[in-house]
N, C-alpha and C positions, 0 to 999 in steps of 0.2 A: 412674020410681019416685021418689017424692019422700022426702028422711029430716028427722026433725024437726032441732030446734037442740042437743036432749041425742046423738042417734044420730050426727050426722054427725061432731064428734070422732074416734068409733069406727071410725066407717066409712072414714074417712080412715085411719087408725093399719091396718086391716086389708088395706087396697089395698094399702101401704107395705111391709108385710108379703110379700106374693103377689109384687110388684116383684122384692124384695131376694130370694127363693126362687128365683124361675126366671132374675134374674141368673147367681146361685151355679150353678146350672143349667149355663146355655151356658159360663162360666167352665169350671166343671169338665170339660164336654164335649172345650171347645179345649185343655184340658192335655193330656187322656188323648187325645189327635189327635197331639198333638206330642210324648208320649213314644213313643220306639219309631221313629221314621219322620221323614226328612227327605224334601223335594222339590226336586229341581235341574230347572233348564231348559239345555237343549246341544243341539249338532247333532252329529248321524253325520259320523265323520271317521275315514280309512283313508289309508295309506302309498300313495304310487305310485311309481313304478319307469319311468325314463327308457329304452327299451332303445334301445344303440348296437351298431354293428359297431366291431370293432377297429381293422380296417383300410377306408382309401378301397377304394370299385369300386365297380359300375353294379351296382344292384338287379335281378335276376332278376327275382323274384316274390315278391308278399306273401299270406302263407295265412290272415290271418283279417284282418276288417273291425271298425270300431265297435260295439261291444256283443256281440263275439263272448266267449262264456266259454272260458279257453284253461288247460292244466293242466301240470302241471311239467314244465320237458324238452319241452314240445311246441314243434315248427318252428314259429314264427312269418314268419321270411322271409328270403331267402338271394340272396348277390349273386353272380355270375357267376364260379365257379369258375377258368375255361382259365386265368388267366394264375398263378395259384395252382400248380394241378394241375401246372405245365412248370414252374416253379418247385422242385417239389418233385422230378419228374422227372430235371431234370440234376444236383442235390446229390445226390440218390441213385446215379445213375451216378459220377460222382466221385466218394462215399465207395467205392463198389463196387471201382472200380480201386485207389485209393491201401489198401486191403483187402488185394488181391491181392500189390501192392507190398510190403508190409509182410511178409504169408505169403513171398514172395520173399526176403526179407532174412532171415527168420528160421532156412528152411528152409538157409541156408547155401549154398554152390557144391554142383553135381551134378558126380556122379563122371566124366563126360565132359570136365566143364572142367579137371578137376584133373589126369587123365589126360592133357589136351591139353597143359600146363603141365609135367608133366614127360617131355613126349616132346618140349620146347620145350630142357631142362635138358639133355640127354641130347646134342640136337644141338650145340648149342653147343659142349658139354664135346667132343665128338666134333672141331668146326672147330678149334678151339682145340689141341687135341693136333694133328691135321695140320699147323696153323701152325706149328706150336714146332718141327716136327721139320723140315718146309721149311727153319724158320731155323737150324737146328743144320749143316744140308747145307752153305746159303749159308756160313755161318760156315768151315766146312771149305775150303771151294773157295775161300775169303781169304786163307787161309794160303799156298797157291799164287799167289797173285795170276792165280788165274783168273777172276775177277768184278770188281766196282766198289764201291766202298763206297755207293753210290747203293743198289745191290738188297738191301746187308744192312738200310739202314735201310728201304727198302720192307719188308723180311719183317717187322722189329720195329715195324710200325705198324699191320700185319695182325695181330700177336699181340696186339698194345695192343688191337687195336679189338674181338675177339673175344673177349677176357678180360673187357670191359664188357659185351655183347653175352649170356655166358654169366652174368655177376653180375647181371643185369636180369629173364632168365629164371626166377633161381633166387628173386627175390623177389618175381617173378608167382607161382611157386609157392607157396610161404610165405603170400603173400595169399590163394591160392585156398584154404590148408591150414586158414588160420584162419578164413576168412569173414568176413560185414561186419562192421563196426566198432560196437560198441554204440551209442554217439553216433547212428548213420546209424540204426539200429533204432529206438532214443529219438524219432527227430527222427519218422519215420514213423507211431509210435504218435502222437504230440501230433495233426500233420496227420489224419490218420483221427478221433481224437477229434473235432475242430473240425468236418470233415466230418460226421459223423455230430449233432452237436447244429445243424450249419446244417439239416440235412436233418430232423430231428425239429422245430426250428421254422416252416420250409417245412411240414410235414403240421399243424402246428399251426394254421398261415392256414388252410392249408385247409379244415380243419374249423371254424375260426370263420367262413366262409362260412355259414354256417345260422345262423343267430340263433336262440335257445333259450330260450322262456320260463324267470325263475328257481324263478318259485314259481305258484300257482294264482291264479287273478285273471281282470278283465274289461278289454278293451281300452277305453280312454278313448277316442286320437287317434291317429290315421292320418294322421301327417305328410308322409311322404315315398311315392310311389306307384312302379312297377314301370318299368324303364326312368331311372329319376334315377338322378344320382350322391352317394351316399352319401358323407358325410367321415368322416375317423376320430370316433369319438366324439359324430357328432352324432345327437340321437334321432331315430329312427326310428317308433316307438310310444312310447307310454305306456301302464303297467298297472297298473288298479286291483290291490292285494293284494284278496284277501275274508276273511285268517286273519291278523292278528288284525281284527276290527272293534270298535270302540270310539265311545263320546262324551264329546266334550268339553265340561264344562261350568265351573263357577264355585261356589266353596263360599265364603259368607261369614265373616268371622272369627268371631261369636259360635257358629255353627255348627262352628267347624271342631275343636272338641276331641270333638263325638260322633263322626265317621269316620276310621274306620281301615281300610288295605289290607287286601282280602280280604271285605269287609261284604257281602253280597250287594244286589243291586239288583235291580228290577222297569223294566221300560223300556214306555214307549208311547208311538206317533206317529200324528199326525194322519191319515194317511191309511187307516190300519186301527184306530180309538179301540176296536175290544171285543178286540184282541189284544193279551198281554203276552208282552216278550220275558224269560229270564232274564239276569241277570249281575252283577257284581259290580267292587266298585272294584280298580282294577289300580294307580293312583298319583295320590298328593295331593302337589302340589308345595312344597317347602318356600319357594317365594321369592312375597310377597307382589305381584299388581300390577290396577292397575284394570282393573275389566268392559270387557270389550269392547262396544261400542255395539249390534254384533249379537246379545247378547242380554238377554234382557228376564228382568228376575226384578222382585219385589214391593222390593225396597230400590233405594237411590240408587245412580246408574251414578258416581258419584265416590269411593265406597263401595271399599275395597281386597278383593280376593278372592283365593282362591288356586285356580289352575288342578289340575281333578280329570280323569284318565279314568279310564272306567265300560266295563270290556267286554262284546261284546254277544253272546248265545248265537241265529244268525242262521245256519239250518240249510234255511229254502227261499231265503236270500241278495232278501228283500223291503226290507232299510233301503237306504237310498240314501246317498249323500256328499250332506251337506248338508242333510241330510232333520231337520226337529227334532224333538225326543224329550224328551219327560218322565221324568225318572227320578226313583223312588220307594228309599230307601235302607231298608234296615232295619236300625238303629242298635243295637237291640237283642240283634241276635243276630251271632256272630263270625264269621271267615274261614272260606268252606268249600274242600276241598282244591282244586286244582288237575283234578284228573280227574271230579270229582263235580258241575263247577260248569254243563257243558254239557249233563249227563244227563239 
């Protein structure tokens, strides 16, 4: 179509027009895009859990492999009890007796001993008058000088020795009358204590023989195999948690005055694009630092950001560690409860 010399002026003036219209257009489209809704890019990232045994011994056996899904409390894998078990066995026998020691001491002397003690008293007192009165005789038959002074001091060495003889008896008695001595009780209780916490920590090995999942999760690595020996403290497994699952992502600073903890989120991953997960921000970190190079967002990786996690509401457990995720924030609307955010 051709226009004259007077129409094209216009004609131009009206294109210009139509321009500057569907500018305004896509402008205002892209505001009303950006109010209300941020987009982060991150990857799925979950705690794991090193599991050790307490103590050295030789691994038993292991109850679950690679990608086994494993739940609280459940045996994971247990090393060779016997030397534990005998362990625990002779402390228990030794608290047992020093036990009995103690009921012993406490329970005082039996009336047999005490009885035997003073039929110990008895004799004595008994040899001791026969002496004396021997030596009264001797004495007599001195006076006559019918004896020797040899035999009187014999008689007074047999009363000497009978008079200690009878003062020994009488403080066996005494002894038996009061029974042990506190102190000796005291000392028995402490001992029995001692035994008794050796022996509780003995059953304590023991039962950390079983290695115990802590919480619910999927096994990563299967370190160590059936027949090794196990060191204190070295892992053994590795377990993914599954509760909390979260992503890590990157919020830039002009971004970062619209999110707040608690904001809900929308999450989606590549490898299921028509499924959305629910969740919401669980923490914006206050300390600024650069993008990590692993991930990609539309600004400059020199650019300062502040690290955000996005919890993820992941109920057939389909996100992966490492898996990337788009997360859709909606800025517009506040923190939903705690209990409401997984329903």
């Amino acid at each position: 179509m051709l226009w004259s010399g007077r129409q094209r002026p216009a004609a131009l003036a009206l294109l210009l027009l139509l321009l500057t219209g569907v500018t305004g257009c896509f402008d205002q489209g892209e505001k009303k895009n950006d109010v209300g809704a941020l987009t982060l890019y991150g990857n799925v990232d979950i705690r794991e859990v090193q599991l050790a045994f307490q103590d050295a011994g030789r691994i038993l056996r292991l109850g679950v492999d690679e990608g086994d899904r494993v739940k609280k409390g459940q045996e994971v894998a247990r090393l060779d009890p016997v030397r534990f078990q005998l362990e625990a066995d002779r402390l228990g026998g030794e608290a047992t007796a020093q036990g009995q020691l103690l009921d012993r001491l406490k329970s005082g002397s039996r009336p047999q001993d005490i009885e035997k003690t003073r039929a110990a008293v008895v004799a004595a007192r008994a040899n001791l008058r026969e002496a004396e009165l021997y030596l009264a005789r001797k004495q007599t038959l001195l006076q006559t000088n019918r004896i020797s002074q040899q035999e009187i001091d014999s008689a007074k060495a047999r009363v000497a020795t009978l008079a200690a003889t009878l003062k020994t008896a009488e403080e066996e008695q005494s002894l038996a009358l009061e029974g042990p001595r506190k102190e000796d009780i005291a000392a028995a209780e402490a001992t029995l204590i001692a035994l008794q916490s050796a022996k509780e920590l003995a059953e304590q090995r023991l039962a950390d023989t079983r290695l115990l999942a802590p919480a619910a999760g999927f096994i990563r690595n299967r370190i160590l195999e059936p027949g090794a020996m196990a060191s204190t403290g070295a892992p053994v497994l590795t377990l993914a948690l599954i509760d909390p699952l979260w992503v890590r992502a990157y919020i830039s600073e002009p971004d970062l005055g619209k999110v707040r903890e608690g904001m809900p989120a929308e999450l989606r991953s590549d490898s299921l694009p028509g499924k959305v997960y629910k969740g919401w921000v669980g923490f914006i970190s206050s300390t600024a630092e650069f993008t990590p190079k692993t991930v990609e967002t539309t600004e400059l990786r020199t650019k300062l950001v502040y690290r955000a996690r996005i919890f993820a509401c992941d109920p057939q457990q389909e996100l992966r560690l490492g898996m990337p995720v788009t997360v859709n924030i909606d800025t517009a609307k506040g923190g939903a409860s705690d209990a409401a955010r997984c329903e």
